[in-house]
N, C-alpha and C positions, 0 to 999 in steps of 0.2 A: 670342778673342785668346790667343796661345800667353804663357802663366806660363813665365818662366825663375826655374831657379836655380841657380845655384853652389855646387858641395861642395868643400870643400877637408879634404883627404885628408890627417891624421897628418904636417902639416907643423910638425913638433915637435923639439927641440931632442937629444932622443935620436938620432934621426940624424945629429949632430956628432962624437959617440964612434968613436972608432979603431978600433974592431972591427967594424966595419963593412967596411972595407978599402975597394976601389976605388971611386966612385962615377962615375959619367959625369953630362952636363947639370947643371954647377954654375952654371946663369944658373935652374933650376927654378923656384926661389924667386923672384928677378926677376921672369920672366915671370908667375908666379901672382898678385904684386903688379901687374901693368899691367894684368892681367882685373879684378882686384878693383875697381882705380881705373876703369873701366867700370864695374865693376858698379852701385859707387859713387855715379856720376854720374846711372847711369838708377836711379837709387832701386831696383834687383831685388833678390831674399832671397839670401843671405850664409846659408852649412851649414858649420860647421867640424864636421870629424871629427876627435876626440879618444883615443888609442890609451890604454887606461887598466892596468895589470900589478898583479895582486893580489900577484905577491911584490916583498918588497922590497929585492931586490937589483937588480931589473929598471930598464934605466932610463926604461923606461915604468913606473914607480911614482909617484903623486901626492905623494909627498915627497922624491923626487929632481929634480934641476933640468931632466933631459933630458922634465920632463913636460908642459913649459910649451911654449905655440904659441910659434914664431920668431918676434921682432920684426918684421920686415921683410910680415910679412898678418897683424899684429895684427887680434883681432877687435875689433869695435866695440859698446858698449851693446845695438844692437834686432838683432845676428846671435845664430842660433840656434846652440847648440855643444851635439852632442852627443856621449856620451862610449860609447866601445866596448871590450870584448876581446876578439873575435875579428878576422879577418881582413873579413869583409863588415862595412861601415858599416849593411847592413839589418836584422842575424842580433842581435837582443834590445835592438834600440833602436826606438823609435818613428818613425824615419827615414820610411819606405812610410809610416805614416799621417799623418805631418805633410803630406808631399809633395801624396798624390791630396784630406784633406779641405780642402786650400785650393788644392786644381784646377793645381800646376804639372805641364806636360804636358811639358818640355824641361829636361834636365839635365844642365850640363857638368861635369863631373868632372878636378879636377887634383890634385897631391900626392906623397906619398911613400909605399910604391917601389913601382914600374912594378908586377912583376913580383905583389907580392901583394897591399896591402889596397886597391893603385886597381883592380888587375885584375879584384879577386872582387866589387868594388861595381860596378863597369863591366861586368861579366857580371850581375848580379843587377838591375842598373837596363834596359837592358835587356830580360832576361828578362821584367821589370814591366811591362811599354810603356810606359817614357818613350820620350821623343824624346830620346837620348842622345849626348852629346861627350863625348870625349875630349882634352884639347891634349897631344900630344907632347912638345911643348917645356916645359910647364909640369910634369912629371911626371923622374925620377930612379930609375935601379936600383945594387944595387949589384952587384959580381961575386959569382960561387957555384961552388960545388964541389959534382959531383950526386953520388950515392952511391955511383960505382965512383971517386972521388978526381980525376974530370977536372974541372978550372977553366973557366968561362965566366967574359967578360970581362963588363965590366959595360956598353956601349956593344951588345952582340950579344945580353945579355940584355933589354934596351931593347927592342930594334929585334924582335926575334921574339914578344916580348908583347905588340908591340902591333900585328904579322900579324895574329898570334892574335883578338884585339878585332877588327879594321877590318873592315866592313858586314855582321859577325856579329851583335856587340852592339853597337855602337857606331860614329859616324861619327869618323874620327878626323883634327884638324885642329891645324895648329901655331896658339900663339899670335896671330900675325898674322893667318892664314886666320881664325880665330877674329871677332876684332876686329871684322874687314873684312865678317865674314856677320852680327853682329849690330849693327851703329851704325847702319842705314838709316834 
């Protein structure tokens, strides 16, 4: 029988801050809470990933307030939360050996932002052989400036990362599609 489980990716209060600038898929959060509320119901494991900043000015610092997960996918008592600093949720956390010593073979991945730490965990889940998702809808970037000063919109930053992903690493499926392939 296929083990699922759900990671939820640095959907953390730091991404409320203004400097961020533009962000596109402000329902991310919504949608991450309806998989949840599945998840929920079929009793499956619950991964928060926790973005954690050793300085502390950052507001991914554990004593600032941007450190705390969003109310709205509140974790619950028996979810596992684990805490990271870098970019991949597998790179110096026990993530890979929690996953294969208790045999989940399928792992859907949503969160915050697109472009990096769902990217690099959704390349490296993957790379691992899970049986990996992705939800679109459930995931957020924001705009960027590459290093000759041109601006990409945060909507075409979205959309080209997750090119990039689809039947590389990852299947990738909007919330609904989601739903609709695991309630059988």
């Amino acid at each position: 029988m296929e083990k699922k489980a759900l990671i939820i990716v640095d959907v953390q209060k730091a991404f409320n801050d203004e400097k961020w600038g533009e962000r596109n898929n402000h329902n991310a959060e919504e949608n991450i809470s309806k998989i949840l509320k599945l998840w929920r119901e079929k009793d499956w494991k619950v991964i928060y990933i926790q973005h954690m900043s050793d300085d502390p000015t950052s507001v991914f610092h554990p004593n600032n307030e941007g450190y705390a997960i969003k109310e709205i996918v509140e974790p619950e008592s028996n979810d596992l939360i684990i805490t990271k600093k870098v970019n991949s949720s597998f790179i110096g956390t026990d993530l890979e050996a929690f996953l294969k010593t208790n045999k989940f073979t399928t792992v859907v991945i949503t969160g915050l932002t697109t472009p990096h730490c769902v990217s690099t965990t959704t390349r490296m889940s993957g790379n691992l052989g899970f049986n990996t998702y992705l939800v679109s809808d459930a995931t957020a970037s924001f705009g960027i400036q590459d290093q000759n000063g041109k601006y990409y919109d945060a909507e075409s930053i979205h959309d080209i990362t997750l090119a990039t992903l689809h039947d590389e690493f990852a299947t990738i499926l909007t919330t609904e599609q989601l739903i609709s392939k695991f309630i059988k």
